[in-house]
N, C-alpha and C positions, 0 to 999 in steps of 0.2 A: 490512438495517439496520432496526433498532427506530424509528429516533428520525424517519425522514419519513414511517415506518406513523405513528405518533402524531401525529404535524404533520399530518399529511391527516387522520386521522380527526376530529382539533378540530376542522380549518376544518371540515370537512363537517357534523359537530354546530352549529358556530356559526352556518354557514348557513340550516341549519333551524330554529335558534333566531332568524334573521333578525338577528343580528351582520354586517351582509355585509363588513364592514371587516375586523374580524379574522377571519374567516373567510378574507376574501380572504387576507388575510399569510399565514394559519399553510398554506394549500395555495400561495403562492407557498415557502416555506419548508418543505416539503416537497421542491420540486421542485429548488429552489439547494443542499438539502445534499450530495448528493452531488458535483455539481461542485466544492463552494468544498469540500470534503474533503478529495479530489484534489489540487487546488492547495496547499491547506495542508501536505500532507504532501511534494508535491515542493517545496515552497519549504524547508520546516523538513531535507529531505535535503540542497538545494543550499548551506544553510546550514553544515551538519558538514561537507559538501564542505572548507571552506576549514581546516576544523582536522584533518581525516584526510586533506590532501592532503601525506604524505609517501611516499617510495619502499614500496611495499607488494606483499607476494609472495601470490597468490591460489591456494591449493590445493582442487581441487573433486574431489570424488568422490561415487560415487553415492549415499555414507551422510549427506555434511555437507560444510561447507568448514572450510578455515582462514587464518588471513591472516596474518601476520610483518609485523614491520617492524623498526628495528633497536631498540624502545623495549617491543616488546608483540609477543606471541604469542597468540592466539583461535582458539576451536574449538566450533562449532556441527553439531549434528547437523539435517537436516530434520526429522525426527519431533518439532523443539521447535517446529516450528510450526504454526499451525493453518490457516494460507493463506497463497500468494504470490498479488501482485498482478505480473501484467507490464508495464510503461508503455512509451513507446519511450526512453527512458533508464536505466531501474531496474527490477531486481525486489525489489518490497516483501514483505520480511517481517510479518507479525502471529500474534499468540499470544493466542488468544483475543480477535480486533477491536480488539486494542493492536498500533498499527505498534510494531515493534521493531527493526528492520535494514532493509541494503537491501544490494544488488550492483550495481554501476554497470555497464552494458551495454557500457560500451566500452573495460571491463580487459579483452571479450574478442573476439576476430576471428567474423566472421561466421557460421564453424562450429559455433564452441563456443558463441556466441549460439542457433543451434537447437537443437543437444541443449540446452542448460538448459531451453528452450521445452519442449521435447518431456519432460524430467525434471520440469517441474512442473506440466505441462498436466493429467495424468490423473486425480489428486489434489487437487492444492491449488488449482491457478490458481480463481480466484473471478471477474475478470474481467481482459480487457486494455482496457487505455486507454491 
């Protein structure tokens, strides 16, 4: 991520400029962005939770998924994206460092939970948390 390389490298300049205040902030704020990230992205998923919670059919292959419902039909290929995150709830899509999607981990049985593991590990996975 660009943006806690930049926050560390301020504080570290401001410290040397003997700012130790903002110095202190911009490497504490280095160090909080990727957690409060994290969170921000699984709250803003548990959020679409509640308006994509209707009967939905989940077709996975090793090209892309697709999903049905009785309102809407989608179809994503992996190759649209540039990383999955694995969480223990969700695998997050991004395209280009923009979350774009997710898969909730428990439209699938424990099996199908590993092979995805194992279909996005080699490539994309970026990290798990």
């Amino acid at each position: 991520m660009t943006l806690p390389t930049v926050l560390a490298a301020s504080g570290l300049a401001c410290l040397l400029l003997g700012t130790v205040g903002l110095g202190a902030g911009l490497l504490a704020g280095a160090a909080a962005f990727p957690p409060v990230l994290t969170g921000v992205i699984r709250r803003t998923a548990r959020k679409q939770l509640g308006y994509l919670c209707v009967p939905t059919t989940l077709h996975v292959t090793g090209d892309g998924y697709s999903m049905s419902t009785e309102q809407s039909t989608s179809a994503v290929k992996w190759s649209l994206f540039s990383s999955v995150v694995a969480t223990p709830e969700f695998w997050l899509f991004f395209v280009n460092g923009q979350f774009t999607g997710f898969l909730p981990r428990r439209a699938f049985d424990p099996a199908q939970q590993t092979a995805l593991d194992a279909l996005f590990a080699p490539e994309r996975t970026t990290a798990s948390r």
